[in-house]
Every structure is written in structure tokens, then in C-alpha cells.
C-alpha positions as CSV (number, residue, x, y, z in Angstrom):
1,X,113.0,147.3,108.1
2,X,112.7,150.0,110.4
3,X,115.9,151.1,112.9
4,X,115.3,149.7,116.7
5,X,118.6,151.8,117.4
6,X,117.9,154.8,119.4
7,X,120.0,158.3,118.7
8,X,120.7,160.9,121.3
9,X,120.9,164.5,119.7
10,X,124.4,164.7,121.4
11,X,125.3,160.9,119.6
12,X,124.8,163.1,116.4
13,X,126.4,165.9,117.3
14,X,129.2,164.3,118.3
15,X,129.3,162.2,115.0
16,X,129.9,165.9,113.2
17,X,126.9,166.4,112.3
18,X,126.8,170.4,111.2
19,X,122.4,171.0,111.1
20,X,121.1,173.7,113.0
21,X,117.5,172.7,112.4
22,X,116.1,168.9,111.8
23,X,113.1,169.3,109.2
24,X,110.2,166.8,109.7
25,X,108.1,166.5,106.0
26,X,105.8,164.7,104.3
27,X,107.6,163.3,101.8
28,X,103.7,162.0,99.8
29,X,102.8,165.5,99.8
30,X,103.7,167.3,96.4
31,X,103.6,170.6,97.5
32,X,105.6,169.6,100.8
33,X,108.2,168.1,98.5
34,X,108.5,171.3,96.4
35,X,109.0,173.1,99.5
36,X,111.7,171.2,100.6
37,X,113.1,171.3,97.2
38,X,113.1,174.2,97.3
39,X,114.9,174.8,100.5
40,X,117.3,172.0,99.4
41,X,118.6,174.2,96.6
42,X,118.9,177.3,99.4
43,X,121.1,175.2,101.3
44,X,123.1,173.6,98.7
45,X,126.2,171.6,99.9
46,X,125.9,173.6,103.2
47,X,124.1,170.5,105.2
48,X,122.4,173.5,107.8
49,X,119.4,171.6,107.5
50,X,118.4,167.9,107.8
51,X,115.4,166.8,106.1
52,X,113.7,164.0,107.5
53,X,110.7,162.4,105.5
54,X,108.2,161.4,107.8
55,X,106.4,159.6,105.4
56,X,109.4,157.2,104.7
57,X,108.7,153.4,105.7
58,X,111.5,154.1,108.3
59,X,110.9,156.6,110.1
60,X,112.0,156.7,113.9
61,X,110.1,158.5,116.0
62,X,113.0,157.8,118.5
63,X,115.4,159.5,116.5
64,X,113.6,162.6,116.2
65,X,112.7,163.9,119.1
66,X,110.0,160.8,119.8
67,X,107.4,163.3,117.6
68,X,105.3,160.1,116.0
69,X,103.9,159.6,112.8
70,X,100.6,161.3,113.7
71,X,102.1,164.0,115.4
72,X,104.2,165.0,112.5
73,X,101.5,164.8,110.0
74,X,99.1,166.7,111.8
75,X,101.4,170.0,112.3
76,X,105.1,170.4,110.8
77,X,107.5,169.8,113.4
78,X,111.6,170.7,113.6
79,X,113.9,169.6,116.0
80,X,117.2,172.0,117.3
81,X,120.5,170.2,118.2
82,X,119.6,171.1,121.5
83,X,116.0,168.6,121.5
84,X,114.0,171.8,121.4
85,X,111.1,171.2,119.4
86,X,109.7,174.2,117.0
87,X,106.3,173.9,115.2
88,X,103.9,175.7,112.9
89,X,105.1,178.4,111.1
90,X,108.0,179.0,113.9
91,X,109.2,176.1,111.9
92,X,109.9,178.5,108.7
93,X,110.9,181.4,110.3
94,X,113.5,179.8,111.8
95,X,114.5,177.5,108.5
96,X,114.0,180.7,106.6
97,X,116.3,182.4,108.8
98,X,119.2,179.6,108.9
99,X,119.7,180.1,105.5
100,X,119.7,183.6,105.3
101,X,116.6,184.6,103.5
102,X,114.7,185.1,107.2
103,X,113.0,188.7,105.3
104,X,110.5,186.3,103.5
105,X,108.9,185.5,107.2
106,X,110.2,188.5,108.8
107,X,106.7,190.1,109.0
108,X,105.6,187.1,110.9
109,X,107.3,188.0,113.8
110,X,105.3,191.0,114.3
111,X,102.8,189.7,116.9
112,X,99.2,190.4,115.5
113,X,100.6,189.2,111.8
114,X,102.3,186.6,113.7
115,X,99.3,185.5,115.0
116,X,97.2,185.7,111.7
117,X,99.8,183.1,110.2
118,X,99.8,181.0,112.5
119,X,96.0,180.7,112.5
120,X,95.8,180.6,108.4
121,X,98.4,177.8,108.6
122,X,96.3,175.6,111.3
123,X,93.8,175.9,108.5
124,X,96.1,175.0,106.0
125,X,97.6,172.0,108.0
126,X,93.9,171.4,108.6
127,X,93.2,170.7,104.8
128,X,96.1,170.3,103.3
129,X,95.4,166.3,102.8
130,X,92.1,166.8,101.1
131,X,93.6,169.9,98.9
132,X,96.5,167.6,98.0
133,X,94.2,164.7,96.8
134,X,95.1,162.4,99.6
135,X,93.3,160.0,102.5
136,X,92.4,161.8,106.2
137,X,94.8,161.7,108.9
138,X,93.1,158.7,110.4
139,X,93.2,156.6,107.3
140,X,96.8,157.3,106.3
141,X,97.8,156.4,109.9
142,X,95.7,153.3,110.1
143,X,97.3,152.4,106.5
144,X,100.5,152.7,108.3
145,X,99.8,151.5,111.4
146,X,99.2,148.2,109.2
147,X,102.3,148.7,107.2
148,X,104.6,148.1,110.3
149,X,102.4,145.3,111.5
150,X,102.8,143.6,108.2
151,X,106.6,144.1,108.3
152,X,106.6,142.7,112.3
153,X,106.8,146.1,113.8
154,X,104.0,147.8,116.6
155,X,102.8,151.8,116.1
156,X,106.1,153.2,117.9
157,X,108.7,151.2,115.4
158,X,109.5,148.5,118.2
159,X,109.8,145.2,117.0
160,X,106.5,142.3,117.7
161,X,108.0,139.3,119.6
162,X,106.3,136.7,117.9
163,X,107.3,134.2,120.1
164,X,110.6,133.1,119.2
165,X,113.6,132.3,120.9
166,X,117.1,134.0,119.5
């Protein structure tokens, strides 16, 4: 079942939480997941990072930063502690940085080569469902559009009253 609680990022930061950055994946795509392995391994026992799969069954839009399930598959998202929302390749700079290897992305930062990155990974984002052998955007949100509404849930996680009384 999908979570109908609703965290604040100051409920987990109070609950000591350590992340600096909240990573939003896809946790269906392969080359996502060997991304985030990788980055995993970078941050070892550390917990700088918290990696939230998107494509899990419950995922709480609420609970990060009230990005949704298209949202989040269309563009890679992070969240700060503060609720700032990063995106793009802004995403891995700052990741990259976090854990102390920020030189891979450190050219980015230069504005025309900024710029250039950011535009090559719109296309990638663009693609990167039909490269990885999967469904279009609109069919893998559809598909779980249905999955909540088979497990008594609407689009935005809240639960269906089906008429009822508690």
C-alpha cells in the first residue's frame, strides 16, 4: 500500500536524518540503476545521499517535494533539506560534488559548456525510455495510473473512498 502520511523536510531533519541531497531515480531503468550504484558505492556508509526510486509502487509524491510520478520521469529531480528543488544536470553537479568527486562535472559549470549539457541531456531524458527498451512516458504513467487504482488509490497516492463507513 502506498503511505497517506505526509513528511515535512524539517519532520526528517529532525528525525537525524544526515542527506544533503534527496535523489529521485528510476529504479526500471538499467542504466539509471548503474548510476545510482554507482554513486551508492561513492557514498558508502556515509548516508549524504538518499535515493528514492520513483518507480517503486510506493512512491509519495508528498514526501518528496510533491514532484509526481510524471514529473520525475520526465527530467531527474533532487530535493535539498531545505525543499529546494535541483533538476537536469544541476542534479549531478551537485551529487557529484557532495561526495567529493565534483571535477567530473566541474566543466559544466562553465556557462556555454554548461549550456551544451544541459541541452544534450534534455535529449537524453527525451529518449532515454525508447534507448532503454521501455514503454513512452504516457504509457508507463497510464500503466501506473492503473496500478494505484487497482490497489484503491487515485493518481496523487490519496486513498478512493469507496463508500464505506469506518
Amino acid at each position: 500500500m502506498l503511505p497517506l502520511q505526509e513528511n515535512t523536510i524539517s519532520e526528517q531533519q529532525t528525525a537525524g536524518s544526515t542527506w544533503k541531497i534527496k535523489l529521485l531515480f528510476d529504479g526500471a531503468c538499467p542504466l539509471c540503476v548503474r548510476e545510482v550504484n554507482f554513486l551508492k558505492r561513492k557514498d558508502g556508509d556515509c548516508g549524504l545521499i538518499k535515493f528514492v526510486d520513483i518507480a517503486a509502487e510506493d512512491y509519495d509524491p508528498a514526501d518528496n517535494a510533491n514532484i509526481d510520478f510524471e514529473t520525475a520521469m520526465g527530467r531527474i529531480h533532487a530535493v535539498l533539506p531545505n525543499g529546494e528543488i535541483v533538476r537536469d544536470v544541476e542534479v549531478f553537479r551537485q551529487i557529484y560534488d557532495i561526495l567529493g568527486i565534483g571535477w567530473i562535472y566541474a566543466v559544466t559549470k562553465l556557462p556555454v559548456i554548461g549550456r551544451v549539457a544541459d541541452i544534450l541531456y534534455g535529449v537524453w531524458a527525451d529518449y532515454r525510455l525508447l534507448l532503454t527498451g521501455r514503454a513512452n512516458l504516457q504509457t508507463i504513467v497510464a500503466q501506473r495510473q492503473q496500478l494505484l487504482k487497482d490497489r484503491g488509490f487515485c493518481d496523487d497516492g490519496c486513498a478512493i473512498d469507496n463508500g464505506s463507513k469506518l
